[in-house]
Structure formats: structure tokens, C-alpha cells
C-alpha positions as CSV (number, residue, x, y, z in Angstrom):
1,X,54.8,115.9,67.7
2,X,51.4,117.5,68.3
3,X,49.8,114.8,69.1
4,X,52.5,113.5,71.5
5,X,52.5,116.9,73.0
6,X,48.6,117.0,73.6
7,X,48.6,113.3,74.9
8,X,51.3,115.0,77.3
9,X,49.1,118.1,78.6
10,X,46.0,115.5,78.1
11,X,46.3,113.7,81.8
12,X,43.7,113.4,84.1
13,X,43.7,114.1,87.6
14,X,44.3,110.6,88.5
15,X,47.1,109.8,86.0
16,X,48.6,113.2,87.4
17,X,49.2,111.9,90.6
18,X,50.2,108.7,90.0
19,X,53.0,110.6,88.4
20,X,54.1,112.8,90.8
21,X,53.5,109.9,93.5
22,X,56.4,107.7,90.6
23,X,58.5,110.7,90.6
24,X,58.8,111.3,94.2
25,X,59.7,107.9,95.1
26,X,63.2,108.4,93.0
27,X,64.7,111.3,94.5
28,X,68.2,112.4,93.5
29,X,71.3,112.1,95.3
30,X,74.4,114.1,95.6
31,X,77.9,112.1,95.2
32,X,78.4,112.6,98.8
33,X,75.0,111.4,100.1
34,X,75.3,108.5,98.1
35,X,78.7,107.9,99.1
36,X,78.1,108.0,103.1
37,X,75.0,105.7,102.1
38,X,77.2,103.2,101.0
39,X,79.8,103.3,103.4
40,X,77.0,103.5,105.7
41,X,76.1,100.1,103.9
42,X,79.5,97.9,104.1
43,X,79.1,97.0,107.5
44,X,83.8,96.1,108.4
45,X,84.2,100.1,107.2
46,X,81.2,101.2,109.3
47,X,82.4,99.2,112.2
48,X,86.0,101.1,112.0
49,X,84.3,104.3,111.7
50,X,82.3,103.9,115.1
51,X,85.2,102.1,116.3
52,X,87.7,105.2,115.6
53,X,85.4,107.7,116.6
54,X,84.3,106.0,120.1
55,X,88.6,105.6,120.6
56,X,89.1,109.0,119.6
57,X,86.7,110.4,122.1
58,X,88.3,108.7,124.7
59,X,91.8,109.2,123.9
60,X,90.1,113.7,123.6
61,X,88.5,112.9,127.4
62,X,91.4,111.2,129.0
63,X,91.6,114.2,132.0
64,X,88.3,113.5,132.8
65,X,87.9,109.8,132.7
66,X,88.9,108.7,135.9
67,X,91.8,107.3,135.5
68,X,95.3,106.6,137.2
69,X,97.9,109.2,136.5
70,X,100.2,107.5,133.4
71,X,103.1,109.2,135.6
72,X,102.5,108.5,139.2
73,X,105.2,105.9,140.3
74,X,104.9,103.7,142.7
75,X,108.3,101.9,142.6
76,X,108.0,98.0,143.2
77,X,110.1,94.5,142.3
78,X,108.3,93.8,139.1
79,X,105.3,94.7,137.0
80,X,102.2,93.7,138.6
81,X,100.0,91.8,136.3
82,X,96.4,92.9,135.3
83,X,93.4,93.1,137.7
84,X,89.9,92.4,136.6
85,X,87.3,94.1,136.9
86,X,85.4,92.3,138.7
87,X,87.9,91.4,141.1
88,X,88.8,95.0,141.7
89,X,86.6,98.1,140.1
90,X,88.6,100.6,142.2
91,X,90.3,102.5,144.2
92,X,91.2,105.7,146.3
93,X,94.3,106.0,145.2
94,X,94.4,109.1,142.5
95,X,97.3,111.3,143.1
96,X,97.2,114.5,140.5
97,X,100.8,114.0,139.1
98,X,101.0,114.6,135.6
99,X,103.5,116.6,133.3
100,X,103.0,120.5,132.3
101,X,99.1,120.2,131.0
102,X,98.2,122.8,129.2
103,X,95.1,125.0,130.0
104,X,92.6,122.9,128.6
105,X,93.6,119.7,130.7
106,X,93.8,121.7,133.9
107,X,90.5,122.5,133.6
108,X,89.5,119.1,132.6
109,X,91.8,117.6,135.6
110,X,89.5,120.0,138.1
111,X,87.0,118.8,136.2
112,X,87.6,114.8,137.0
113,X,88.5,115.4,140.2
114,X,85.1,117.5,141.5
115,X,83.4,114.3,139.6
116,X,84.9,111.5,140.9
117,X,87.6,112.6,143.6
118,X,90.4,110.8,144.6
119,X,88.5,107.7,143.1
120,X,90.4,106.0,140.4
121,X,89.6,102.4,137.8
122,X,92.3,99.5,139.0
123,X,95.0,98.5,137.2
124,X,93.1,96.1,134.7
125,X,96.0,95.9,131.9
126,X,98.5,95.3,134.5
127,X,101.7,97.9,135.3
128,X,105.5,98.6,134.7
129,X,108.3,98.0,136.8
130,X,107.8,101.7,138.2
131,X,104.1,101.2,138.8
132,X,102.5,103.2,136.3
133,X,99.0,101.9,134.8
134,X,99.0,100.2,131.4
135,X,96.0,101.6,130.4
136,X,96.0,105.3,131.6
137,X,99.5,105.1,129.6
138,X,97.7,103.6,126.3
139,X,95.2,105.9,126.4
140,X,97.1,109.4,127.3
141,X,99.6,107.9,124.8
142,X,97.2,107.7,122.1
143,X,96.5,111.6,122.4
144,X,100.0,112.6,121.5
145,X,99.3,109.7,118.1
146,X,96.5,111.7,117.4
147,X,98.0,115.0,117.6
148,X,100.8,114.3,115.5
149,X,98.3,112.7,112.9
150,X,96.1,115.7,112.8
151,X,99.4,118.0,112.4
152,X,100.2,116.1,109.2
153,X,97.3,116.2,108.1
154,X,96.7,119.9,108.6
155,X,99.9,119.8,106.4
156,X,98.9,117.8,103.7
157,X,95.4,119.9,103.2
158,X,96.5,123.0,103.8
159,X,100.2,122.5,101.7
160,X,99.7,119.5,99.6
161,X,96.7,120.3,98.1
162,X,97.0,123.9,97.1
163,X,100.7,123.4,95.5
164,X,99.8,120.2,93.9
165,X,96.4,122.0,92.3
166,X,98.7,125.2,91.6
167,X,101.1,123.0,90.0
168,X,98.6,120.9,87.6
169,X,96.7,123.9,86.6
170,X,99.1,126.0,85.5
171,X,101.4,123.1,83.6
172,X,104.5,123.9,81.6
173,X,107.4,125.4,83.8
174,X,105.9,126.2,86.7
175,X,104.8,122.8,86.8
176,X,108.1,121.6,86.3
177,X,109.8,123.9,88.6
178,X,107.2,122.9,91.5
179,X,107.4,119.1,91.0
180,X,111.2,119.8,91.0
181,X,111.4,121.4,94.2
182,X,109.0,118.4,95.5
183,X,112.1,116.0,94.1
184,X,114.5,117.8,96.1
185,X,112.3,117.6,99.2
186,X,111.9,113.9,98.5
187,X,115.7,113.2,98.3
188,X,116.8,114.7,101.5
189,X,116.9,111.6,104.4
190,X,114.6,113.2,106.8
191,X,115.6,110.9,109.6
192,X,118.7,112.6,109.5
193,X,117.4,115.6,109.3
194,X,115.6,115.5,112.5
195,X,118.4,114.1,114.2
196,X,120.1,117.2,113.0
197,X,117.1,119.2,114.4
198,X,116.4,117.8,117.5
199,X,119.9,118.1,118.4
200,X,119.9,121.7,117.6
201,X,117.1,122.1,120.2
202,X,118.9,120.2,122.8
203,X,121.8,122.4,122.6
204,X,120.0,125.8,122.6
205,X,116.8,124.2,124.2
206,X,116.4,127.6,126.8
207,X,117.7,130.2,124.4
208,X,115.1,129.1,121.8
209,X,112.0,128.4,124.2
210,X,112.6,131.6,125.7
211,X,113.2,133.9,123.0
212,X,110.8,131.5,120.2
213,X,108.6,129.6,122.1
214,X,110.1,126.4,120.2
215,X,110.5,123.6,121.9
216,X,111.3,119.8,120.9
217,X,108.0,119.0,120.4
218,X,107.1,121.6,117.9
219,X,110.2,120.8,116.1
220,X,108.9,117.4,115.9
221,X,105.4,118.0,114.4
222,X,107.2,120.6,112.2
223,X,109.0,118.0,110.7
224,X,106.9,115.4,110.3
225,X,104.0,117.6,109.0
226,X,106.6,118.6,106.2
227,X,107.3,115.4,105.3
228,X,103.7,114.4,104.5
229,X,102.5,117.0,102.1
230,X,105.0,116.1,99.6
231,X,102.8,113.0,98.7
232,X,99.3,114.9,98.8
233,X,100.9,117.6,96.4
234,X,101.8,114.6,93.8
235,X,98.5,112.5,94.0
236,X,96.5,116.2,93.7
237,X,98.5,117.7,91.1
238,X,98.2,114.2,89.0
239,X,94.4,114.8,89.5
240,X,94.2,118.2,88.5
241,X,96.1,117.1,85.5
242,X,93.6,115.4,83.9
243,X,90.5,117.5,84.9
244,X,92.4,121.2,83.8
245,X,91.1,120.6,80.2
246,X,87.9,119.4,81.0
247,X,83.9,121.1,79.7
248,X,83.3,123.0,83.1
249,X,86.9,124.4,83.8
250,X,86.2,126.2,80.4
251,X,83.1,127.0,81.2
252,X,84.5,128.9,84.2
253,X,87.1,130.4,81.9
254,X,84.7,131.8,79.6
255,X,82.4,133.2,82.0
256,X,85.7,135.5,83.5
257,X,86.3,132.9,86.7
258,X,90.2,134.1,87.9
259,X,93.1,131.4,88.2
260,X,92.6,131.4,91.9
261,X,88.8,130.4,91.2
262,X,89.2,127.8,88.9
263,X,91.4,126.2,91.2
264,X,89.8,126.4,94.8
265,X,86.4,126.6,93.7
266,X,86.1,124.3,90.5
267,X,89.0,121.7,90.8
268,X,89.8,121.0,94.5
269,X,86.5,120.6,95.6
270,X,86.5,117.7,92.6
271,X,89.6,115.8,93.7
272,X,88.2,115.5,97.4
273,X,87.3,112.3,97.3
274,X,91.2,111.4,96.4
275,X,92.3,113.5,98.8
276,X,89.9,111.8,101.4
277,X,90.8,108.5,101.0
278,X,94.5,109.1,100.4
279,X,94.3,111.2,104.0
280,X,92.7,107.9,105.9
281,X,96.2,106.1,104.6
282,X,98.6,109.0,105.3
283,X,97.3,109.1,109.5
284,X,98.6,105.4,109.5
285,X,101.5,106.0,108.6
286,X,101.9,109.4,110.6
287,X,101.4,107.2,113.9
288,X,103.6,104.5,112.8
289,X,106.9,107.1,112.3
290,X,105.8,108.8,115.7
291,X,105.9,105.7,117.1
292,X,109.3,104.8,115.2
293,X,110.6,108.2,116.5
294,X,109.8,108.3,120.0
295,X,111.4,104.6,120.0
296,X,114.7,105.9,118.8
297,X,114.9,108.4,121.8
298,X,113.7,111.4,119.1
299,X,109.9,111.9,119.6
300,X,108.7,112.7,123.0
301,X,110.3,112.9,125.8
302,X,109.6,111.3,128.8
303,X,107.5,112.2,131.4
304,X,104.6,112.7,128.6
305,X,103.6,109.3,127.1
306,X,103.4,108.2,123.6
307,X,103.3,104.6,122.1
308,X,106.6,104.8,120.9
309,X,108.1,105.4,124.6
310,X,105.6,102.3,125.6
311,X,107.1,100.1,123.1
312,X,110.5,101.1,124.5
313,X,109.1,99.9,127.9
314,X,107.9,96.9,126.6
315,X,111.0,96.0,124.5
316,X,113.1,96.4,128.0
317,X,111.1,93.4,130.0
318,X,111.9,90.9,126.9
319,X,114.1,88.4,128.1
320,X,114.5,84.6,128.1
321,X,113.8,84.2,131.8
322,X,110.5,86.0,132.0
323,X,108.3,88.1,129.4
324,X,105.5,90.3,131.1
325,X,103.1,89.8,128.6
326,X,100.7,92.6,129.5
327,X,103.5,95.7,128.5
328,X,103.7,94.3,125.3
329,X,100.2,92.6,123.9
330,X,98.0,95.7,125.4
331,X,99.6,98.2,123.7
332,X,100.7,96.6,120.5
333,X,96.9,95.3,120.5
334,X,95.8,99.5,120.8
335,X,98.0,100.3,118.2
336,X,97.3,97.1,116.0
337,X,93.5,97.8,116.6
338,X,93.5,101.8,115.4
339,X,95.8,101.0,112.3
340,X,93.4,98.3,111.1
341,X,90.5,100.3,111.6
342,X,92.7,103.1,109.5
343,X,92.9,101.3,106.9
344,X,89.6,100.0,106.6
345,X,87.8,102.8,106.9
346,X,90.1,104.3,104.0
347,X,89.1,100.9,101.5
348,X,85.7,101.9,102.1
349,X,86.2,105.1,101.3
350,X,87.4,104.5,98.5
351,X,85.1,102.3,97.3
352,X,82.2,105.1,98.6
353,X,83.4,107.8,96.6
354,X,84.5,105.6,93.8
355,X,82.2,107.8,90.9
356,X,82.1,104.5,88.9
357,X,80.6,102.1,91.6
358,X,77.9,105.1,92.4
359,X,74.5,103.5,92.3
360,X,75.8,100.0,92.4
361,X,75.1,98.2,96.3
């Protein structure tokens, strides 16, 4: 051991710094840098991300982008079909005609109009019967998607993932009395519950805006958002389960960590990477029942704009004599496109923060 140990302390300068030169060539990475490395490396995931994030920025920007109104009608025989754009790039015709904005849009409506004016992009996905623009419709409609999918998703963090980790820490009957309650939430039909709902809000729509500030909208995030965390709780409290009895949550007990510490600091931040992945899937499906929803006459309301509501348009012009192809194929194409990009991003998620693939490319 001496002799090892003096060989050790024994280097030379030059040896010295070939060493140090080795060791700095390897540096250590955390689970997260290596994850967004190799997510970074599988190019169809990648794609989605930029693809998602580039969509989502222009779905955020719609009041300034200069396009049409999605509610300014302009009543003609039949849809007019697409315009290219290089046919037509546009036109003079903006007219500010929109639903109640809220503050934010105002400002970003003043905002598009001291930019470009009364200047607006042509119709290049065509128009409805009433002469609204296709794509001013696609893209204001995505917003309320998004809104709804960052309501659940609020949810699911904010509900799902603190009563799931409550429940699988603490085990035994309060365990069972939590996932119990999550059994009765799963067994109650909640379409008909937001028939029930909406119809509540319909009757006593003034009453309750005026005294509650509720409206039909916030009923229906409400809803869906409570619908969602059920799930989250279940995967997280499964997850929690088998780390509860693990070396560093007694660690943290022997040192004098609280309950409350264990859990939030210790546990949840190591079931992220589930709750990551399983989020990218949930947002899918969020958009999916809005869409569902708003199709059946119970999401939004017309005149705001959602993909449900331009399904409904688009299922009206299907007949035998004569389909107008450009109400259905663009937005079915918008919806198709953000759904696949959903659910790839969340496979390579998975596959990034996968523990037992770290270090494999």
C-alpha cells in the first residue's frame, strides 16, 4: 500500500498534467443535462419540440399578427376557396371585430393595428359560408386548445401530484381512504356532469356572473381540470410507493427532515421525469375532449373560436353534392399536426429521462 501510495504522490509535472488534461475531458453530467442532450439528439422528438414551440408562439401572438378578424362576416353564396400567396399577399380590408378581449389582447390589438393598419394576409386556407378566414379561425382557435391544456395541467401539477405523493408516503389508511376518494371521482360520468353544470350556468348565467364572476367558460376549465388530476395522483402515488423505503428518504428521516420535506423536497422532485412525460400525453388528450365538447354545443360558445366549433363548421358543408374541402382538411391538418407532435415529443421524453438508457446514444 506504501508503495502504491508513493508511486501515487510520485508524479512528475508532465504526468500531472496529462492527468488533469484525461480528467477534464470526462465531465459529469446531471440526469437532466444528459436527458435534454439526448432528446436534443433524436432528431422526430426535436423536430416536435421546435415545431410546438414555433405553433405555440403563434397561436400567444395571434392579436398582433396581422391577421383577418376570425369573426368579421362578410355574408356570401358559398365558401370561397383558398387564395395563394402569391396570387394575393393582401389586403386593406381589416375591420377590428372581435369578441370581449380581455386587457392583454386590447393592447396587443392597438398594438397590430399601429404596426400594420388596416392591412391584413388574404384568405389563403379559403373561408366559410359567412366569410370568415380559415386560418385567422385555426389559429385564434388554437389559443382557447392551449388554454384549456395549460388549465389541466395546472391541475394535474398542482393537485395530482401533491395527493398522489401524500397518499404513497404516508401508506396504510390514509392511503386507502385517498385512493378511495380518487375511485369515487373516477366513477362519476363527467360528461354528464358538465351537462348538469353548464346548464346550471345557463339558467342563472347573470345572477352568477354578477354576484361570482363565473361564467361558462370557467365552469368548463373547472371541470375539465378536475378530471385530469385523478390520473397524475395514481401514476405519482404508484411512484412514491416504491421510492418511500428507499436509502435517502431515511437518510432524510434520520437527519430530522419533517413529512412535508421528505415529500416535496426528496420524493417529487424524483418522480419528475414521470410526471413529465405523462404531462406531454395528458395535453393530447385535454385538446381532444375540448374539441369533443365544444362539438356537442358544451365548450365555447360562439362568437370566440375553438377547434371544436370549426369541426362543427366543417361537419355542416358535408354533403353528397359538394364537399368544401378546405373547412375540413386545414383544420383537421392543425389539429392532426399538434397531436402528433404531442405525442412525440412525450416518446422522447420518455426515452430522455429513461435513468436506464442514461449514457446509451
Amino acid at each position: 500500500m506504501s508503495q502504491v501510495t508513493r508511486e501515487r504522490w510520485d508524479l512528475g509535472g508532465t504526468q500531472m498534467e496529462e492527468l488533469l488534461s484525461d480528467v477534464a475531458r470526462f465531465k459529469g453530467e446531471s440526469l437532466w443535462q444528459d436527458a435534454w442532450r439526448r432528446l436534443k439528439a433524436n432528431r422526430a422528438s426535436w423536430y416536435a419540440l421546435v415545431f410546438l414551440m414555433i405553433f405555440g408562439g403563434i397561436s400567444l401572438l395571434a392579436p398582433v399578427l396581422p391577421l383577418p378578424s376570425p369573426t368579421a362576416i362578410d355574408l356570401q353564396i358559398e365558401p370561397q376557396p383558398p387564395v395563394a400567396p402569391w396570387q394575393e399577399l393582401g389586403n386593406d380590408g381589416f375591420r377590428r371585430e372581435y369578441w370581449d378581449l380581455n386587457a392583454l389582447d386590447e393592447s396587443l390589438v392597438d398594438l397590430r393595428q399601429m404596426i400594420f393598419g388596416d392591412w391584413q394576409l388574404s384568405n389563403w386556407m379559403g373561408t366559410d359560408a359567412k366569410g370568415r378566414d380559415i386560418l385567422s379561425r385555426i389559429i385564434w382557435g388554437s389559443r382557447t386548445s392551449i388554454l384549456v391544456a395549460i388549465a389541466a395541467t395546472l391541475c394535474s401539477l398542482l393537485i395530482g401530484v401533491s395527493y398522489g405523493a401524500v397518499s404513497g408516503f404516508f401508506g396504510g389508511r390514509i392511503d386507502n381512504l385517498m385512493m378511495r376518494i380518487v375511485d369515487v371521482l373516477y366513477s362519476i360520468p363527467f360528461i354528464f356532469v358538465v351537462i348538469f353544470l353548464i346548464t346550471i350556468v345557463n339558467e342563472y348565467r347573470t345572477e352568477l356572473e354578477d354576484s361570482w364572476g363565473v361564467n361558462r367558460e370557467v365552469v368548463f376549465y373547472v371541470v375539465i381540470g378536475a378530471i385530469y388530476w385523478l390520473t397524475m395522483a395514481r401514476v405519482v402515488r404508484g411512484q412514491v410507493l416504491s421510492l418511500r423505503e428507499t436509502e435517502f428518504v431515511e437518510a432524510a428521516r434520520v437527519i430530522g427532515a419533517s413529512s412535508a420535506r421528505i415529500v416535496f423536497v426528496h420524493l417529487v422532485p424524483n418522480v419528475l421525469s414521470i410526471v413529465i412525460v405523462y404531462l406531454t400525453l395528458t395535453i393530447p388528450a385535454v385538446m381532444l375532449f375540448e374539441a369533443f365538447l365544444s362539438f356537442l354545443g358544451l365548450g365555447i360558445e360562439p362568437p370566440k373560436v375553438s377547434w371544436g366549433l370549426l369541426a362543427v363548421d366543417g361537419s355542416e358543408v358535408i354533403n353528397p353534392v359538394r364537399i368544401y374541402w378546405w373547412l375540413i382538411v386545414f383544420p383537421a391538418a392543425a389539429m392532426g399536426a399538434t397531436l402528433l407532435a404531442l405525442n412525440v415529443l412525450g416518446d422522447g421524453l420518455r426515452d430522455a429521462l429513461d435513468p436506464k438508457l442514461r449514457g446509451k446514444d
